[in-house]
Backbone atoms as SQL, in Angstrom:
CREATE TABLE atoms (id INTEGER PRIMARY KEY, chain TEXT, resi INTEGER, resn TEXT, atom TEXT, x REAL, y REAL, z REAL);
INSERT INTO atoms VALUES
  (1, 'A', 1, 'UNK', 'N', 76.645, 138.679, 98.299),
  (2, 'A', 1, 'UNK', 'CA', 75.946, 139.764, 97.659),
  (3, 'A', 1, 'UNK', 'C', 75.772, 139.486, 96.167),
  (4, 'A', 2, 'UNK', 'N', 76.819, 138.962, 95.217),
  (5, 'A', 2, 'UNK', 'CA', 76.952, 138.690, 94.225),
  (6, 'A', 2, 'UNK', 'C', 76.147, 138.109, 93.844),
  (7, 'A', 3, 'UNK', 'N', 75.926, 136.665, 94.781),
  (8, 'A', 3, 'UNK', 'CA', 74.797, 135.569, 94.353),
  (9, 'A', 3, 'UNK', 'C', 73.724, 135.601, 94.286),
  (10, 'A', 4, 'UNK', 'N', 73.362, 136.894, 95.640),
  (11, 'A', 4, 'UNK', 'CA', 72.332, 137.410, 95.568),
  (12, 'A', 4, 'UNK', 'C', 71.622, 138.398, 94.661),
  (13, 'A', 5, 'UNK', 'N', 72.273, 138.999, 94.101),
  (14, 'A', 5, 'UNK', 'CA', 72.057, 139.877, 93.020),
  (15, 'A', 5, 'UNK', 'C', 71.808, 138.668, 91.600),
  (16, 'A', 6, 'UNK', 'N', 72.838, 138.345, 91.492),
  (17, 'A', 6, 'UNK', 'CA', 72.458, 136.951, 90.142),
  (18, 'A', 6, 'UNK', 'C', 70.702, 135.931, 90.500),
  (19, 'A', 7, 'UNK', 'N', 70.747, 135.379, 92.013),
  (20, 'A', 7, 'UNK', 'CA', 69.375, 134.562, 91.632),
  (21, 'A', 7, 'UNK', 'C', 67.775, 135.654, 91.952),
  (22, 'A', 8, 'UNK', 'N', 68.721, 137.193, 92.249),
  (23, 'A', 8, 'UNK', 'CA', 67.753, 138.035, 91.681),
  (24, 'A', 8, 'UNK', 'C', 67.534, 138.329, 90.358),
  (25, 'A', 9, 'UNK', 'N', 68.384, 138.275, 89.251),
  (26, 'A', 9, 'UNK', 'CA', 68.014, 138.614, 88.141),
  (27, 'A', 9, 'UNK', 'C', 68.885, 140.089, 87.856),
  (28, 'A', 10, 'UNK', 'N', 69.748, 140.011, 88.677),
  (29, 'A', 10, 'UNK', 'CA', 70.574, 141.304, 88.729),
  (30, 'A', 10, 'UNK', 'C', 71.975, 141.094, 87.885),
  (31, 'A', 11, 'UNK', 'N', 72.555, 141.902, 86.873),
  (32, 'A', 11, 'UNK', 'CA', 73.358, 141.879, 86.498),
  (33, 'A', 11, 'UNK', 'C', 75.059, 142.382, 87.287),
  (34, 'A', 12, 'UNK', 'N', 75.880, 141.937, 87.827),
  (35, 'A', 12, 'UNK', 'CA', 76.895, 142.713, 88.500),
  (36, 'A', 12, 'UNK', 'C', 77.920, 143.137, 87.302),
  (37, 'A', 13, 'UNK', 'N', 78.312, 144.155, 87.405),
  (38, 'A', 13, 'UNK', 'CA', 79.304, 145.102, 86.117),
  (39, 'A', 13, 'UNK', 'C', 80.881, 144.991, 87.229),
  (40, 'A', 14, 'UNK', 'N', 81.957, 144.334, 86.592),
  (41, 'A', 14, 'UNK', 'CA', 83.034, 144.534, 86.805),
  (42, 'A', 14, 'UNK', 'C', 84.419, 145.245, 86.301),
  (43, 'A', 15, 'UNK', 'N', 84.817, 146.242, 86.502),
  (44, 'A', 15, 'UNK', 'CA', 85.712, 146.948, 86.096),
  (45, 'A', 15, 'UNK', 'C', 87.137, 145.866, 86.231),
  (46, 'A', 16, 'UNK', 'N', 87.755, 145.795, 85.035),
  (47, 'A', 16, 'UNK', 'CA', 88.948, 144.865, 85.205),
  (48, 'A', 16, 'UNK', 'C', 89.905, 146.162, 84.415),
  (49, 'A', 17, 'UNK', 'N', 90.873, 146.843, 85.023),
  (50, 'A', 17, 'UNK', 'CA', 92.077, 147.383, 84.629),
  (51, 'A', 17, 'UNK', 'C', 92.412, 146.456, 83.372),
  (52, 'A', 18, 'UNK', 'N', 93.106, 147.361, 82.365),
  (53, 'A', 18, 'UNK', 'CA', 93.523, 146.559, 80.941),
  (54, 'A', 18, 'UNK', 'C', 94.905, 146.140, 81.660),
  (55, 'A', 19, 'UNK', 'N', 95.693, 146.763, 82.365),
  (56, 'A', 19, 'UNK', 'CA', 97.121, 146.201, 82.967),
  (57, 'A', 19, 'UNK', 'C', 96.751, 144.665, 83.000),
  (58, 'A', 20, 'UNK', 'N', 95.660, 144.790, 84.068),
  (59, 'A', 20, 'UNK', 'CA', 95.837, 143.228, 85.077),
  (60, 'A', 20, 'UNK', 'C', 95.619, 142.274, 83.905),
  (61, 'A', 21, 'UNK', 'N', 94.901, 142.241, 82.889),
  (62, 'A', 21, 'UNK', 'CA', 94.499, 141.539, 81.945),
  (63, 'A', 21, 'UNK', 'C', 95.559, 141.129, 81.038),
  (64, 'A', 22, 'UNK', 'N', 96.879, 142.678, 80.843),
  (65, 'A', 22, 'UNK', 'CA', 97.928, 142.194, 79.998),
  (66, 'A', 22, 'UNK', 'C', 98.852, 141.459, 80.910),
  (67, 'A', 23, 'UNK', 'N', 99.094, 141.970, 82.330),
  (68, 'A', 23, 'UNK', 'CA', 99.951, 141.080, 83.339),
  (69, 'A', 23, 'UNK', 'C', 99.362, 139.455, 83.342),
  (70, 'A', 24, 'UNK', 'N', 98.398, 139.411, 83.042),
  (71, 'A', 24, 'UNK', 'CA', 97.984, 138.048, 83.302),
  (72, 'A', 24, 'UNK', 'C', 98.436, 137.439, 82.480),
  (73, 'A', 25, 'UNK', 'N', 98.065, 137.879, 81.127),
  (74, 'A', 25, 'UNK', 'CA', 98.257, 137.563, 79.839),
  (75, 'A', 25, 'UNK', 'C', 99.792, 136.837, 79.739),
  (76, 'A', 26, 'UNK', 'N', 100.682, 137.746, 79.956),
  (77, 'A', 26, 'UNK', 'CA', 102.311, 137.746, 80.037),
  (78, 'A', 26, 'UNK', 'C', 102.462, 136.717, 81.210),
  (79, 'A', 27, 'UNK', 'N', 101.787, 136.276, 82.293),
  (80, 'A', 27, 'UNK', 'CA', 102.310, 135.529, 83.022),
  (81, 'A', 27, 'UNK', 'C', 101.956, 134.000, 83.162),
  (82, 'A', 28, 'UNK', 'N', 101.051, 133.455, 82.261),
  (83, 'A', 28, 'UNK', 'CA', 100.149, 132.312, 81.917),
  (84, 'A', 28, 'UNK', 'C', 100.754, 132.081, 79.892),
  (85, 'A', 29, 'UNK', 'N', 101.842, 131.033, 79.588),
  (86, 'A', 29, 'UNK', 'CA', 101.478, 131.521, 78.492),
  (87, 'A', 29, 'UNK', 'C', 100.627, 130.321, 77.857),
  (88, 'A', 30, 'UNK', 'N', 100.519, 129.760, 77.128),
  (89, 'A', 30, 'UNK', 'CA', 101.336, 129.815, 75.547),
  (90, 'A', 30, 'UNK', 'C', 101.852, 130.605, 74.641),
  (91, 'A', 31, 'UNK', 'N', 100.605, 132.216, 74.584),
  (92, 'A', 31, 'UNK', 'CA', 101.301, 132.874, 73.686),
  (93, 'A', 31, 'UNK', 'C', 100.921, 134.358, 74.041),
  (94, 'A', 32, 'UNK', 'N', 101.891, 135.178, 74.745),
  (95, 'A', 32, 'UNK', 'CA', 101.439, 136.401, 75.264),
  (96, 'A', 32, 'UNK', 'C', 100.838, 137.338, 74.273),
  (97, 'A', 33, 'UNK', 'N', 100.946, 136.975, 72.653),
  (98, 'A', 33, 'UNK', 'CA', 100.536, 137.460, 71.702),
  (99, 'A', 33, 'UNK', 'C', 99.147, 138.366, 71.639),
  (100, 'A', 34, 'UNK', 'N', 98.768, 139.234, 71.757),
  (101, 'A', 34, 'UNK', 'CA', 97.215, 140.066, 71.887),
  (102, 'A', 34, 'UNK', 'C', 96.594, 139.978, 71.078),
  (103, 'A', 35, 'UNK', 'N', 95.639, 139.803, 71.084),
  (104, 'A', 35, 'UNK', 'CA', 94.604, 138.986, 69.954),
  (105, 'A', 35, 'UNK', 'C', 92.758, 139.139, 70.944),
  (106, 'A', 36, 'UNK', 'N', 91.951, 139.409, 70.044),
  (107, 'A', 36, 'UNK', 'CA', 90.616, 139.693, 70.643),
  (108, 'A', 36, 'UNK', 'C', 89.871, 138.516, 71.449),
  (109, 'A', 37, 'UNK', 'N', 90.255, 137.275, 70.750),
  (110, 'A', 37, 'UNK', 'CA', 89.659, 135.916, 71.219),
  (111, 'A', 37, 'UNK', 'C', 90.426, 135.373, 72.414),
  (112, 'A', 38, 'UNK', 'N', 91.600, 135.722, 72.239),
  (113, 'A', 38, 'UNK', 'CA', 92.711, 135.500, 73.545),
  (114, 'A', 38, 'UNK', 'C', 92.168, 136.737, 75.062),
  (115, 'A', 39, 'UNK', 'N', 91.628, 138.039, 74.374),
  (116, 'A', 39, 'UNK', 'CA', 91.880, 138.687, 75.526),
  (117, 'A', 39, 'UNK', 'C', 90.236, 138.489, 76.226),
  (118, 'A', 40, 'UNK', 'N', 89.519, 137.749, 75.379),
  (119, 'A', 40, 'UNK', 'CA', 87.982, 137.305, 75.693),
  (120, 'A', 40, 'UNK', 'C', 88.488, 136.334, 76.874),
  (121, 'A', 41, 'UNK', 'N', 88.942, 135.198, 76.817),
  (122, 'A', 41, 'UNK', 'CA', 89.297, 134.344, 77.277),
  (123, 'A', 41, 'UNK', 'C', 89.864, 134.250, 78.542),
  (124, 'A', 42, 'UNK', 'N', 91.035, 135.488, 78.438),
  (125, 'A', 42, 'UNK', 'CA', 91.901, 135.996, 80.290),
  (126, 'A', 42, 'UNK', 'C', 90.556, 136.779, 80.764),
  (127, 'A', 43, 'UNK', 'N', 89.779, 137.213, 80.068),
  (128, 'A', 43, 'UNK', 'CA', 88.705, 138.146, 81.144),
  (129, 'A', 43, 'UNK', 'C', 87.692, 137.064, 81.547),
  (130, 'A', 44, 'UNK', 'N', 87.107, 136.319, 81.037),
  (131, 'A', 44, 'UNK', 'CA', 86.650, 135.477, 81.561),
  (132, 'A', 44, 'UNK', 'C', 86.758, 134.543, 82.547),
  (133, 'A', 45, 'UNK', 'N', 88.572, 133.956, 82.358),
  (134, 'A', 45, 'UNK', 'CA', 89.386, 133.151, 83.417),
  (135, 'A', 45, 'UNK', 'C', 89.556, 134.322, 84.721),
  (136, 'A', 46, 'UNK', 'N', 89.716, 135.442, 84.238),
  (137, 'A', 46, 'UNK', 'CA', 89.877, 136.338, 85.540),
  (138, 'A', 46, 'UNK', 'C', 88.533, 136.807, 86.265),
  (139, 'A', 47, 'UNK', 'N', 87.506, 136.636, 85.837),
  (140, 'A', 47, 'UNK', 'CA', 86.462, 136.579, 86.611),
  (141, 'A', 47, 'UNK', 'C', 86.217, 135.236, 87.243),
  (142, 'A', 48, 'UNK', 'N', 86.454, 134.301, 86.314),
  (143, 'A', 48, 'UNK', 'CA', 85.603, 132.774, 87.241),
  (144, 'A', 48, 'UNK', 'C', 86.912, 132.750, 88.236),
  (145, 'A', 49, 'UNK', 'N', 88.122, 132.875, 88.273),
  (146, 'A', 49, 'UNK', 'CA', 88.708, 132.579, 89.647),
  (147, 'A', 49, 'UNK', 'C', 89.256, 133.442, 90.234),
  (148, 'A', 50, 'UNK', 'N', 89.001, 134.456, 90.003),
  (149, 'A', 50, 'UNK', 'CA', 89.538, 135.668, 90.901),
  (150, 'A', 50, 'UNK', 'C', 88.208, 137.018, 91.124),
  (151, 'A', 51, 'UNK', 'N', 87.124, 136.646, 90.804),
  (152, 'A', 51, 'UNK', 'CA', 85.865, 136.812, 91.110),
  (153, 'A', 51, 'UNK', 'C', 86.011, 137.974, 92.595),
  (154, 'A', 52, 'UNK', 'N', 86.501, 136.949, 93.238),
  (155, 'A', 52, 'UNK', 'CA', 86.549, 137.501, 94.376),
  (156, 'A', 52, 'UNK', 'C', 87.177, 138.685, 95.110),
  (157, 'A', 53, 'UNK', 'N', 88.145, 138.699, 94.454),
  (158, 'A', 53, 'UNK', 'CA', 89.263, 139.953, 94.476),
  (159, 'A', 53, 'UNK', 'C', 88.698, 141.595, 93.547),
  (160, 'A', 54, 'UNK', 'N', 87.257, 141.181, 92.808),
  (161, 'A', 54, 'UNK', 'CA', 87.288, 141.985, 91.789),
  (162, 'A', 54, 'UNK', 'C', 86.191, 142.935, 92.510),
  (163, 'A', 55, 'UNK', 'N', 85.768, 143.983, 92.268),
  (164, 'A', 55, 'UNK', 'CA', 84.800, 144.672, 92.765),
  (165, 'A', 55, 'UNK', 'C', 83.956, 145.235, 92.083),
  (166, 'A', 56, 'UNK', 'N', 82.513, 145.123, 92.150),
  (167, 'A', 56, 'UNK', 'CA', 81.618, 145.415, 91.424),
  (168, 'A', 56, 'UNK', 'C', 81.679, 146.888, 91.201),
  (169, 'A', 57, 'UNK', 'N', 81.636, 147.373, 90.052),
  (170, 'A', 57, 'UNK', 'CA', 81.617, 148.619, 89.277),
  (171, 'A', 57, 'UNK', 'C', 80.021, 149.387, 89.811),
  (172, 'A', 58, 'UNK', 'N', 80.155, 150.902, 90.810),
  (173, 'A', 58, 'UNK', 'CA', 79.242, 151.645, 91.293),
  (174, 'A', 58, 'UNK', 'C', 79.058, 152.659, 90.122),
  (175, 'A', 59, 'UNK', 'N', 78.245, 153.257, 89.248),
  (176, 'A', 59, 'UNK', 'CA', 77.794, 154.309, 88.875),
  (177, 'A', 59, 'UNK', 'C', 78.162, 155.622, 89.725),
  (178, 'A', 60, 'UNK', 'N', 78.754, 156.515, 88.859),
  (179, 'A', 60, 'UNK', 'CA', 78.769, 157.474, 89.592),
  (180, 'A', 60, 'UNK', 'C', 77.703, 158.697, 89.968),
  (181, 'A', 61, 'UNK', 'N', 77.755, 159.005, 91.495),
  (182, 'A', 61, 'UNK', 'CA', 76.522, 159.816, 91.909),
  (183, 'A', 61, 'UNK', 'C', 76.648, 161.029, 91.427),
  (184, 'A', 62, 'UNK', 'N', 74.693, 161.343, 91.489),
  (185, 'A', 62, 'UNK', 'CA', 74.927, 163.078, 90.562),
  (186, 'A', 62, 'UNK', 'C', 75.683, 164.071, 91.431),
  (187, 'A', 63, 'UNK', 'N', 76.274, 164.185, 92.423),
  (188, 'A', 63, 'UNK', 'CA', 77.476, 165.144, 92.707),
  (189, 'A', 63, 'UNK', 'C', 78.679, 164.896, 92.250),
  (190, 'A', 64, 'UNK', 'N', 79.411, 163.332, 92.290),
  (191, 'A', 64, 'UNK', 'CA', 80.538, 163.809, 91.399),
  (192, 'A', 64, 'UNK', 'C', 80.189, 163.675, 89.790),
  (193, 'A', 65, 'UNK', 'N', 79.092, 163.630, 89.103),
  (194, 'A', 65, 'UNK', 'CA', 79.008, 164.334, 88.126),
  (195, 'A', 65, 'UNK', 'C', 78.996, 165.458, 87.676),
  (196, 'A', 66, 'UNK', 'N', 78.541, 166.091, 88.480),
  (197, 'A', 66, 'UNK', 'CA', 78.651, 167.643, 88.776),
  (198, 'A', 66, 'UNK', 'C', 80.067, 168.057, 88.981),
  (199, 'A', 67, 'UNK', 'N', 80.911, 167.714, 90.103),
  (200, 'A', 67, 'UNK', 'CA', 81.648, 167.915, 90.288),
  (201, 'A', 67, 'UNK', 'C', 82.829, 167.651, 89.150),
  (202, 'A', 68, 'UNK', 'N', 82.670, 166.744, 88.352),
  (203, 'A', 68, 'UNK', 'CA', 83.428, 166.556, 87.433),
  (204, 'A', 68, 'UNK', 'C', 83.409, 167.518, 85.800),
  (205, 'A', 69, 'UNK', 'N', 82.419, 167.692, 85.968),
  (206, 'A', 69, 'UNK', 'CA', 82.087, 169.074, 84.957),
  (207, 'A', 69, 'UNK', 'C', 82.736, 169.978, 84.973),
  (208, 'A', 70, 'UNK', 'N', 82.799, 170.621, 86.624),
  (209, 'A', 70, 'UNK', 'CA', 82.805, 171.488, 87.439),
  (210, 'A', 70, 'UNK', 'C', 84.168, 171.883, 86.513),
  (211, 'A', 71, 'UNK', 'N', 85.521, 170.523, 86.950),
  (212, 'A', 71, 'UNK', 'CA', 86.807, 170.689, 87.190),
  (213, 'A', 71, 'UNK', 'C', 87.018, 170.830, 85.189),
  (214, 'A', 72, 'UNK', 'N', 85.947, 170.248, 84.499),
  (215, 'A', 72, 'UNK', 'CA', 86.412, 170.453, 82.934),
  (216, 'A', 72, 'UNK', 'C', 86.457, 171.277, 83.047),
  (217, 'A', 73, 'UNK', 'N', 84.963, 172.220, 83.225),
  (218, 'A', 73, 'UNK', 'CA', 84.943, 173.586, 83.200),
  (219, 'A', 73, 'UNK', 'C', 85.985, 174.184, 83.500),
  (220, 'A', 74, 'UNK', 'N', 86.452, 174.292, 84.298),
  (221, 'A', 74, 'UNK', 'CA', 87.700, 175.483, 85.128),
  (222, 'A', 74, 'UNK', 'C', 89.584, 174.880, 84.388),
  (223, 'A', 75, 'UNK', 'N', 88.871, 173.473, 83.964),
  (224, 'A', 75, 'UNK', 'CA', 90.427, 172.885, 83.221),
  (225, 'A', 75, 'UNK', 'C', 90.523, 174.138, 81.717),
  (226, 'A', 76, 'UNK', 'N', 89.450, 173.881, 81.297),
  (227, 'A', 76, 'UNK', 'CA', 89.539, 174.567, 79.977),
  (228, 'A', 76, 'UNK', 'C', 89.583, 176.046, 80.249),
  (229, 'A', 77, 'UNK', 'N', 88.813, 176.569, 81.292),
  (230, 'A', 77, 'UNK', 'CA', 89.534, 178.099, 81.558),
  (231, 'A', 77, 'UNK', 'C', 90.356, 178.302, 81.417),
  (232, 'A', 78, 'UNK', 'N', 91.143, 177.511, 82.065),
  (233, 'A', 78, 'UNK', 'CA', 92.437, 178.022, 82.718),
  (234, 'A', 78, 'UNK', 'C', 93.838, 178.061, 81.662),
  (235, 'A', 79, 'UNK', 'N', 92.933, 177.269, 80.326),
  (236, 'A', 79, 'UNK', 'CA', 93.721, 177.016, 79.236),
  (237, 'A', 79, 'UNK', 'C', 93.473, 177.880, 78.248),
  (238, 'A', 80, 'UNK', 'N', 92.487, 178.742, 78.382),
  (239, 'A', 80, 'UNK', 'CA', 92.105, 179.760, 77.964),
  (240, 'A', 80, 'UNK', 'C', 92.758, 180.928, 78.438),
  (241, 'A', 81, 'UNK', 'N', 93.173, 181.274, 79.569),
  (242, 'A', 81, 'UNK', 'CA', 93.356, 182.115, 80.147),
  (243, 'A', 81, 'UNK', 'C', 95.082, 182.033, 79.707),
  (244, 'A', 82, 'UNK', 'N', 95.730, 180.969, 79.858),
  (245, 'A', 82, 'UNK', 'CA', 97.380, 180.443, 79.227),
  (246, 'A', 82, 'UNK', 'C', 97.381, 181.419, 77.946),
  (247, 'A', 83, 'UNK', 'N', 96.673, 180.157, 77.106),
  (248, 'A', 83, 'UNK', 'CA', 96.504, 181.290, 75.836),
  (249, 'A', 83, 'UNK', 'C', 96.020, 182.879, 75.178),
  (250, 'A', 84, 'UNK', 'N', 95.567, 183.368, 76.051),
  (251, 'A', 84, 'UNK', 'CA', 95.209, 184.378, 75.843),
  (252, 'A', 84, 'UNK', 'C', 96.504, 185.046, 76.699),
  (253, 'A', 85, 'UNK', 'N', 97.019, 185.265, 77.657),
  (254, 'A', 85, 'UNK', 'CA', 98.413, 185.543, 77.923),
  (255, 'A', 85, 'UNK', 'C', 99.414, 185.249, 77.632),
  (256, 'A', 86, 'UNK', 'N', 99.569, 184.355, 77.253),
  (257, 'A', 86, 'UNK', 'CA', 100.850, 184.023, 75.658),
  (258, 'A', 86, 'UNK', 'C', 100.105, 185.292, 74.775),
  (259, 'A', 87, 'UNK', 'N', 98.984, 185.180, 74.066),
  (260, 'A', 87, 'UNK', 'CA', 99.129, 186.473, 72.680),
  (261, 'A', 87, 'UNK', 'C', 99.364, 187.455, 73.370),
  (262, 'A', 88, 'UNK', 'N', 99.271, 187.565, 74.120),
  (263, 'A', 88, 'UNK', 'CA', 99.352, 189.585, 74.784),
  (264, 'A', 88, 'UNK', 'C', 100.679, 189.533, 74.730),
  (265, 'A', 89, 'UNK', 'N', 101.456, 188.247, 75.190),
  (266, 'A', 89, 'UNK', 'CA', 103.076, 188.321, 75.761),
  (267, 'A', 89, 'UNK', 'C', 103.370, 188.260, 74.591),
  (268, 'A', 90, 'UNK', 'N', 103.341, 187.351, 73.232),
  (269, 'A', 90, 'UNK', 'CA', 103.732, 188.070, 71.638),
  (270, 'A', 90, 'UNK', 'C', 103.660, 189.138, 71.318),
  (271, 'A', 91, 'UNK', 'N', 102.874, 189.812, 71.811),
  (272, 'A', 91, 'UNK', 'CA', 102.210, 190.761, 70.964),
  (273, 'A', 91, 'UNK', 'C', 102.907, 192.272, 71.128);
């Protein structure tokens, strides 16, 4: 699919966890030291040989965008609603 998407002219987007990148980091050394040119370098090595293990990054569909609103929305209520029953309970 991959290849096919590339000698289409298709870009594939990979999500790499920052963990796996510092686990790698720490387990390959010379120098587990973090540094921008170093962490260029494990993401790159972790795509050309572990490519395979990695999974192309989907956009998310307009329902769980929605749906994710949804849950801000009702997060921040509900933090509204905390606070506003704390002042009554001061008060």
């Amino acid at each position: 699919m991959r290849s096919f998407m590339r000698s289409a002219g298709t870009k594939t987007w990979c999500f790499i966890p920052s963990i796996h990148a510092s686990n790698y980091r720490k387990a390959f050394p010379p120098s587990p030291a973090k540094s921008d040119p170093m962490d260029a370098r494990i993401l790159v090595e972790l795509l050309q040989k572990h490519q395979d293990k990695l999974s192309a990054w989907q956009p998310e569909s307009a329902q769980m965008r929605a749906f994710r609103q949804w849950v801000e929305s009702r997060r921040m209520l509900v933090g509204e609603k905390v606070r506003l029953t704390n002042r009554m309970s001061a008060a």
